[in-house]
C-alpha positions in Angstrom: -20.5 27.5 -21.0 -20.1 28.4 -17.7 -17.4 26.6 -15.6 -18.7 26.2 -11.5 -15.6 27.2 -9.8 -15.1 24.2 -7.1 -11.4 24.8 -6.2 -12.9 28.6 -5.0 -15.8 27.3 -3.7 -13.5 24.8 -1.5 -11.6 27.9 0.0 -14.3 30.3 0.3 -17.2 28.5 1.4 -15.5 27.6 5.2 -13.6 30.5 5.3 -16.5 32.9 4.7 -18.7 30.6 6.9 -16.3 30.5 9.7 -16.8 34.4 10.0 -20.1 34.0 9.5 -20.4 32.0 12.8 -17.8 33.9 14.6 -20.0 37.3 13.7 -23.4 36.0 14.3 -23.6 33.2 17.1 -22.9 34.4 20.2 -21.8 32.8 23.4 -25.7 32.1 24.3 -26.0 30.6 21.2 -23.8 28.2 21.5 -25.8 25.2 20.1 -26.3 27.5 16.7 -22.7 27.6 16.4 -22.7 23.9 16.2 -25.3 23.7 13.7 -24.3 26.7 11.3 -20.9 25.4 11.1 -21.9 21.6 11.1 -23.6 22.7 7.6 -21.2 24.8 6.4 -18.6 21.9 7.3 -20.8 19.2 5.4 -21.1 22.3 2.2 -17.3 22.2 1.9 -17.2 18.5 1.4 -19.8 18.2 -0.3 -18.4 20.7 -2.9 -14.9 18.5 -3.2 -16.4 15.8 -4.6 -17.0 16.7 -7.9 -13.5 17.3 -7.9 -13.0 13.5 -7.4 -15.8 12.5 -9.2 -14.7 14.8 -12.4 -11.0 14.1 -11.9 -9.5 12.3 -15.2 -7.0 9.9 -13.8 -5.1 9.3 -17.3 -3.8 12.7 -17.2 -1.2 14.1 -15.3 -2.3 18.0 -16.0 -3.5 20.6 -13.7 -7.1 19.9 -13.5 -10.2 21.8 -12.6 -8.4 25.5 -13.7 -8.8 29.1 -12.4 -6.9 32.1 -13.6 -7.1 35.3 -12.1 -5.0 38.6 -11.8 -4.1 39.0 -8.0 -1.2 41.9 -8.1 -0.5 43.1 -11.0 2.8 45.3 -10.0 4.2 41.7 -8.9 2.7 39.8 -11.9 1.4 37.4 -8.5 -2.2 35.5 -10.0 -4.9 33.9 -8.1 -4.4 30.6 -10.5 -5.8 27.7 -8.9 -5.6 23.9 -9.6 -5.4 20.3 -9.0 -3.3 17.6 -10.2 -3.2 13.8 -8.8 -1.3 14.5 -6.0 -2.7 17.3 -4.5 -6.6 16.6 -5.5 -7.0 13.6 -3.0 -5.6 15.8 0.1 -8.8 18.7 -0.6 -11.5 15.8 -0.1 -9.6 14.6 2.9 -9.0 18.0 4.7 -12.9 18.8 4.0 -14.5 15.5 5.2 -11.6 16.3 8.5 -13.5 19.2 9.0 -16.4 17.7 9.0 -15.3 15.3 11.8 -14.0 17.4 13.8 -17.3 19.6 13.9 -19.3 16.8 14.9 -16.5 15.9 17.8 -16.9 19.5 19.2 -20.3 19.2 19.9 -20.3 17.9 23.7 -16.4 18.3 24.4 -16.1 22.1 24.1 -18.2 24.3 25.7 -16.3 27.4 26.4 -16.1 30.1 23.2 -18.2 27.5 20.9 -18.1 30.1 18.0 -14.6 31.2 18.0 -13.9 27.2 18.2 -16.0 26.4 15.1 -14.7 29.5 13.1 -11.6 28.6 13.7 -11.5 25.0 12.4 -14.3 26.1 9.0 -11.2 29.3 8.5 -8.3 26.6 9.0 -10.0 24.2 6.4 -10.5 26.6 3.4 -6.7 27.8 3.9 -5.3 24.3 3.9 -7.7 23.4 0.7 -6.1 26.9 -0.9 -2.9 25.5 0.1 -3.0 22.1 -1.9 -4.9 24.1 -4.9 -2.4 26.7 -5.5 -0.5 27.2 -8.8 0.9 30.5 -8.1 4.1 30.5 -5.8 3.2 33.5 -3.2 -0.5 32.6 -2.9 0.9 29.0 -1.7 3.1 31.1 0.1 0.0 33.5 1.4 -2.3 30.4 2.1 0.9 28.5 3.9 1.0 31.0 6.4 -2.5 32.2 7.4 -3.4 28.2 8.4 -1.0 29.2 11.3 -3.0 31.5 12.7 -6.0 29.5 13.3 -3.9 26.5 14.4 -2.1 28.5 16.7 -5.3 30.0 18.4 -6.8 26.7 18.7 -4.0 25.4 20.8 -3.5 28.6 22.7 -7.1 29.1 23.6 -8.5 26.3 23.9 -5.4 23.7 24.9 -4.0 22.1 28.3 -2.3 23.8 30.9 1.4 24.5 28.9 -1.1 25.7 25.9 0.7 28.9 25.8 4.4 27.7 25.5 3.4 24.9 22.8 1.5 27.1 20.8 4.4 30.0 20.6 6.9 26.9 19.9 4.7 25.8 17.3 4.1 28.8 15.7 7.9 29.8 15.8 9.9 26.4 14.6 7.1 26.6 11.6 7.3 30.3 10.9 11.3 30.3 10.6 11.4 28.0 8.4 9.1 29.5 6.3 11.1 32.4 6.3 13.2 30.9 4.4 11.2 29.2 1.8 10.2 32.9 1.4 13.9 33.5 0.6 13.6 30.7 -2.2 10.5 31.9 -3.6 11.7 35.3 -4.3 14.8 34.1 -6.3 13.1 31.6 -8.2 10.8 34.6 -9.1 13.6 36.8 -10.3 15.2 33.8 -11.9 11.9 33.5 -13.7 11.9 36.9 -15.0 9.3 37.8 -13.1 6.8 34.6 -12.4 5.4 33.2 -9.5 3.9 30.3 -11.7 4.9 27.1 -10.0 4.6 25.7 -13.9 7.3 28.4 -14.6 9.7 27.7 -12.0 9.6 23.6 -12.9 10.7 24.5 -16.2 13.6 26.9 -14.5 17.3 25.2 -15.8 18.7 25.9 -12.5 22.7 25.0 -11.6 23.7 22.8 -9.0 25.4 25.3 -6.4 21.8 27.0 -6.4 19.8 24.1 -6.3 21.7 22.7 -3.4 20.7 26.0 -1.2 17.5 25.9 -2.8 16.7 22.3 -1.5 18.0 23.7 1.9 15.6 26.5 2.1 12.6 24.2 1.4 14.3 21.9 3.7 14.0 24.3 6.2 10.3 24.7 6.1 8.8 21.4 5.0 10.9 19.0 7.5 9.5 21.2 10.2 6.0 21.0 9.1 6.3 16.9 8.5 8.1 17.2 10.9 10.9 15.4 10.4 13.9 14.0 12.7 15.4 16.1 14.4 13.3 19.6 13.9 10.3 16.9 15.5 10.3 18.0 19.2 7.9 20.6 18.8 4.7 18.3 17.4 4.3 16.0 21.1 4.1 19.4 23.2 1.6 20.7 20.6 -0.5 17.5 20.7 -0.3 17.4 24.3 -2.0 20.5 24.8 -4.2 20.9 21.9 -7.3 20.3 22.1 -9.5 16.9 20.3 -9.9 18.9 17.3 -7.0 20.6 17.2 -4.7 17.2 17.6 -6.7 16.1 14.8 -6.1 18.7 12.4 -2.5 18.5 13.4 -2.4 15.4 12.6 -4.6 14.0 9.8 -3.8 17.7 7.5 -1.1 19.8 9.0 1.5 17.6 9.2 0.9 16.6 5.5 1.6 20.1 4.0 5.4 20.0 4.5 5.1 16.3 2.8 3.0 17.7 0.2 5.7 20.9 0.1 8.6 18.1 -0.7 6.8 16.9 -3.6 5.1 20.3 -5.4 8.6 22.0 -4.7 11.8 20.4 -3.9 12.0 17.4 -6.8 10.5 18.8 -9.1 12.3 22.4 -8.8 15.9 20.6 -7.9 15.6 17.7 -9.1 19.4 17.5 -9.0 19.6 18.4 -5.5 16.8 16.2 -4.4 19.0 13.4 -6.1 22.0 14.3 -4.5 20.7 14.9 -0.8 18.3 11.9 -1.3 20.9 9.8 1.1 20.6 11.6 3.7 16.9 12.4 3.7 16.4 8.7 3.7 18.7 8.6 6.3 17.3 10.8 8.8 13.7 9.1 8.2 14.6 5.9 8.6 15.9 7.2 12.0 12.5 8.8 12.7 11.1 5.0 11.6 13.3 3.6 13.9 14.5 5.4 16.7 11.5 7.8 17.1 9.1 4.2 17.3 11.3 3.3 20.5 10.9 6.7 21.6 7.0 6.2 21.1 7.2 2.4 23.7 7.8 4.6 26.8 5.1 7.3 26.8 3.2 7.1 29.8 1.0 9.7 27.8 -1.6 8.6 25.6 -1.7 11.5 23.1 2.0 12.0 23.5 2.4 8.1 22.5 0.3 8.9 19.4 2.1 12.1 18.7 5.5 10.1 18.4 3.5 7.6 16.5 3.0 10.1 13.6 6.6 11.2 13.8 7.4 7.8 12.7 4.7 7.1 10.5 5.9 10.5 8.3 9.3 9.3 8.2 7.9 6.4 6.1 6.7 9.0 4.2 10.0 11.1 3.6 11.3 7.8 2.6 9.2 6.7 0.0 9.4 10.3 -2.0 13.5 10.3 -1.7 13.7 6.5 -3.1 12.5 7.7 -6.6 11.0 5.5 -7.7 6.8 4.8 -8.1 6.0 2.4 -5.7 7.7 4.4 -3.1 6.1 7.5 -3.8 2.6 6.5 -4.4 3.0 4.5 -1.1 3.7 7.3 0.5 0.9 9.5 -0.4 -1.5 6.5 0.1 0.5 6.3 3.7 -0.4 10.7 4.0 -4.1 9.5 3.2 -4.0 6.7 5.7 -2.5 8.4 8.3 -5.3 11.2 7.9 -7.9 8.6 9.1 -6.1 6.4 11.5 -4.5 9.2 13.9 -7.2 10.8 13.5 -9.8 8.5 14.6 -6.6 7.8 17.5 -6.8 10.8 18.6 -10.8 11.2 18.5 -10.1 8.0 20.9 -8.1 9.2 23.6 -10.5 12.4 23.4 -13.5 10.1 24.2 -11.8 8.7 27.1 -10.0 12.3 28.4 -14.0 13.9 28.2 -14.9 11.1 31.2 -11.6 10.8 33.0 -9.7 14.4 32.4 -6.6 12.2 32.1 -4.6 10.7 29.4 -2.2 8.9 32.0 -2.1 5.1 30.5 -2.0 4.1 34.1 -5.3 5.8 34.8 -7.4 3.5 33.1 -7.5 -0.2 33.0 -10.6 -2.3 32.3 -12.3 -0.2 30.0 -13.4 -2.6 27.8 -15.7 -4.0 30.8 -17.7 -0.8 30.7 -17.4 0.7 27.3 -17.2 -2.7 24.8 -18.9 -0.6 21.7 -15.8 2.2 22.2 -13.3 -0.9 23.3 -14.2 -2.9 19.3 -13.5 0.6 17.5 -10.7 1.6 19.5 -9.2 -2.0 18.9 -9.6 -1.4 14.7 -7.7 1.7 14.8 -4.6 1.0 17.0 -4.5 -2.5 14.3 -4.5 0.0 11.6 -2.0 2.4 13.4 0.1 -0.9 13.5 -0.6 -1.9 9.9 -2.4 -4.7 10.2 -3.3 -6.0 6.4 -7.0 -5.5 5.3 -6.6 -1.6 7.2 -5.4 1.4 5.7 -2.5 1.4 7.4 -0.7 -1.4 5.7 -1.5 -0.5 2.0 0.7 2.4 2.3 3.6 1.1 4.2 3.9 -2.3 2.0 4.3 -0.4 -0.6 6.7 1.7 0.8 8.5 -1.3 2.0 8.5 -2.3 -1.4 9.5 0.4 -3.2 12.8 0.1 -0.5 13.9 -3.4 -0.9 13.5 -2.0 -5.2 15.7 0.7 -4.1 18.0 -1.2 -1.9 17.5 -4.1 0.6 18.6 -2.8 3.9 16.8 0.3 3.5 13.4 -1.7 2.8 14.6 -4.2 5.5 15.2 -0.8 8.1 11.8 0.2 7.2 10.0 -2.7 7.4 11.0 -2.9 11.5 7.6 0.1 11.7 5.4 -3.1 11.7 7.1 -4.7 14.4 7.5 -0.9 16.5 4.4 0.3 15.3 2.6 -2.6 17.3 4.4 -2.9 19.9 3.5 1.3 21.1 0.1 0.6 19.8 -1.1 -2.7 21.3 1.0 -2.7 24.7 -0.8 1.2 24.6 -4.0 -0.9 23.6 -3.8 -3.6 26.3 -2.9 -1.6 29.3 -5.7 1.0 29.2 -8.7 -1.6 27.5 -8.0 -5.2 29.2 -7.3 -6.4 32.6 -9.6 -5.8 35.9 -11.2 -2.9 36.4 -9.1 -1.2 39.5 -10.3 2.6 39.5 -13.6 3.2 40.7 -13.5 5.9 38.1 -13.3 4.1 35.2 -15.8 2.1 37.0 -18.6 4.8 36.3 -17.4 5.1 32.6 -20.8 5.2 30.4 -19.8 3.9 26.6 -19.7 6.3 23.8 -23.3 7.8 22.9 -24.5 8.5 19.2 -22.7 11.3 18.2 -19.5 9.9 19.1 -20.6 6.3 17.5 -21.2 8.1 14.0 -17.8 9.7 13.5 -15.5 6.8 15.0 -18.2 4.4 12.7 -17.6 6.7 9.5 -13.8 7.2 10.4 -14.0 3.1 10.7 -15.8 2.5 7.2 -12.4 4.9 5.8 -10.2 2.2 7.3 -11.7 -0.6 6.3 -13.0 0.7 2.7 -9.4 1.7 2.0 -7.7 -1.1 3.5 -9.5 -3.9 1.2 -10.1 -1.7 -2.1 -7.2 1.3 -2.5 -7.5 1.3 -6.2 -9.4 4.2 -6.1 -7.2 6.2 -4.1 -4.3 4.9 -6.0 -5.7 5.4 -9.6 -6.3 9.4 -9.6 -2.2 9.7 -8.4 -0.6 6.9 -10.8 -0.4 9.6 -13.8 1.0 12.6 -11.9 3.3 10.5 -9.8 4.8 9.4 -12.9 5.5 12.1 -14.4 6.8 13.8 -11.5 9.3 10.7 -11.1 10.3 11.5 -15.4 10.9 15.0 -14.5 13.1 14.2 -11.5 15.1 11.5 -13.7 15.9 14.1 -16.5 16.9 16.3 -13.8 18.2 20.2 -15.5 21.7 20.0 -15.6 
């Protein structure tokens, strides 16, 4: 019996549609651009749900197989799969994608193709990313989403697009330089695998494992990013563009997070262990510090960029606390994030389409001309606060959990997000939605029209749905989570 090859179909069916659209619709057919890649978008979800839907949350195996021989001379294999953790994160970058089509359609008018192409290519990479079993094709995939990030920034961004696009692309690319580095001597250490399987079963001593852990270190903390390797994510959502800021934030910031967890504890385990102290130490300073940093934007997108900083440090922590409720808190946090920053940053793209600012002083009063947008807008910044019966605080109770388990200051440190997180987000929330209407500009302000109603109302049934019912997210994870966590505990020395 034949076996329908979804993880492939999940890489190839944006990729190949996104040059599809880039060969075939034309400047003056802008509108078919929309349309073409609209349906290829809503294909490539469509084809991750059987994925969920098939997934068999009792077992902590790679799921959904595919084996193929890629290059021989380097024994490297197209081998493809999907395990607990990584199985939620293909559903969420494809229905993203699907988002971020739909919020293109009356925002960007200028290379409409090249725009959709890139964001349909950029989704199939990232889905290879999260599938791969086979070191260098992670490696491979890990790499080539630069691209189209990076042209989406640089083409279509602000004014500094240019010098946040090259600073984006060159923190990220050094540092995976040197996961390169690790790869290649966990493949000769192998005798000659790229197998991720392989390399988890590698006994490993602890002088290599420490430098090891460094050279992922190097590459994922940037990606997360992590304190203080951060600076480069606020210039990058500053000048991205809607789409690209949502990208950014809802999938690209996740692969380093994912990279911790596929790579560094279960490869070092003993490392992991070792550095865990200070990895919790320099998120709980990204938790902290980076919130305060976040209470004196004057810039709305920068003021959500720091916002994600903060809200990834949670993340960090819950993975180097070892222990289940941190970790699964954590992921659900990744998951959580995905919707809520970026359904923030859909917001502030609403308003910066009428007003061509995102200057909190600009706006005032909004809520007198745009109530429909000022009720949405007002659900997400409660969820980007964690406000219980949202998203938002499923993931970071647990995380606070998991930290007053592992030890009481640490859950106590992390716990001050809820207090930070609202005062950014509200203060943020009450200066440009309440009060008198003072510019004439924001005077003329029409509220948000259909299109724009669907994906903040979908992006708001996410929110909501996972907020009051999580079990579902939290059920496909619980298997692989734990025995990730057994694996770190035995540890290989």
């Amino acid at each position: 019996m034949m076996t329908i090859p979804y993880l492939s179909l999940s890489i190839w069916i944006p990729i190949l549609g996104g040059l599809f659209v880039l060969f075939f619709a034309n400047e003056n057919r802008a509108s078919l651009a929309r349309l073409i890649g609209l349906m290829v978008a809503l294909a490539g979800f469509a084809i991750t749900l059987p994925l969920y839907v098939g997934f068999d949350s009792s077992s902590s195996a790679i799921q959904f197989p595919e084996f193929k021989t890629w290059i021989a001379y380097f024994n490297a294999h197209y081998s493809l799969g999907v395990d607990g953790i990584s199985m939620p994160f293909i559903v969420l970058n494809s229905f993203i994608t699907v988002i971020v089509i739909i919020a293109c359609w009356g925002s960007v008018q200028a290379k409409v193709a090249q725009y959709v192409a890139a964001f349909l290519v950029m989704s199939g990479l990232m889905n290879g990313i999260f599938a791969a079993q086979d070191g260098l094709l992670f490696y491979v995939f890990f790499e080539a989403s630069l691209i189209p990030l990076y042209l989406a920034i640089g083409v279509w961004g602000g004014a500094n697009r240019v010098y946040a696009a090259l600073k984006f692309f060159l923190y990220t690319l050094l540092g995976s330089l040197l996961m390169l580095v690790a790869f290649i001597f966990l493949f000769m250490e192998s005798k000659g695998s790229f197998e991720i399987a392989d390399w988890h079963a590698l006994k490993i001593g602890m002088h290599a494992q420490t430098y090891i852990f460094w050279a992922f270190l190097a590459s994922f903390a940037v990606k997360v990013p992590m304190w203080p390797v951060h600076t480069w994510l606020p210039d990058a959502h500053v000048e991205a563009p809607t789409g690209g800021s949502v990208v950014l934030a809802a999938i690209a910031l996740k692969l380093g997070a994912y990279g911790f967890l596929r790579f560094s504890l279960p490869i070092v385990p003993d490392a992991s262990q070792a550095m865990a102290p200070v990895m919790i130490t320099l998120s709980l300073i990204a938790v902290v510090y980076i919130g305060l940093v976040a209470i004196v934007q004057t810039d709305m997108k920068k003021l959500v960029a720091y916002s994600s900083i903060s809200h990834m440090g949670f993340v960090t922590l819950g993975f180097f606390m070892f222990n289940s409720l941190g970790v699964e808190g954590a992921l659900v946090q990744m998951i959580s994030h995905g919707f809520v920053s970026a359904a923030m940053f859909l917001c502030i793209g609403v308003l910066y389409d009428r007003m061509h600012t995102r200057q909190i002083d600009a706006y005032g009063g909004v809520v007198n001309v745009m109530p429909r947008f000022a009720a949405l807008f007002m659900l997400f910044a409660m969820a980007n606060s964690g406000l219980p019966a949202t998203s938002g605080f499923v993931g970071e109770f647990m995380v606070i959990l998991g930290g007053v388990q592992f030890n009481f200051w640490v859950g106590a440190l992390a716990a001050t997000t809820l207090i930070l997180g609202a005062a950014y987000t509200l203060w943020m929330y009450k200066r440009v939605i309440f009060g008198e209407v003072t510019n004439e500009h924001v005077a003329a302000l029409q509220d948000i029209n259909f299109r724009e109603t669907v994906f903040l109302v979908v992006l708001a049934v996410c929110v909501l749905a996972m907020g009051l019912y999580p079990l579902p997210v939290t059920e496909v994870m619980h298997a692989s989570v734990s025995d990730l966590l057994k694996h770190v505990a035995a540890g290989k020395l």
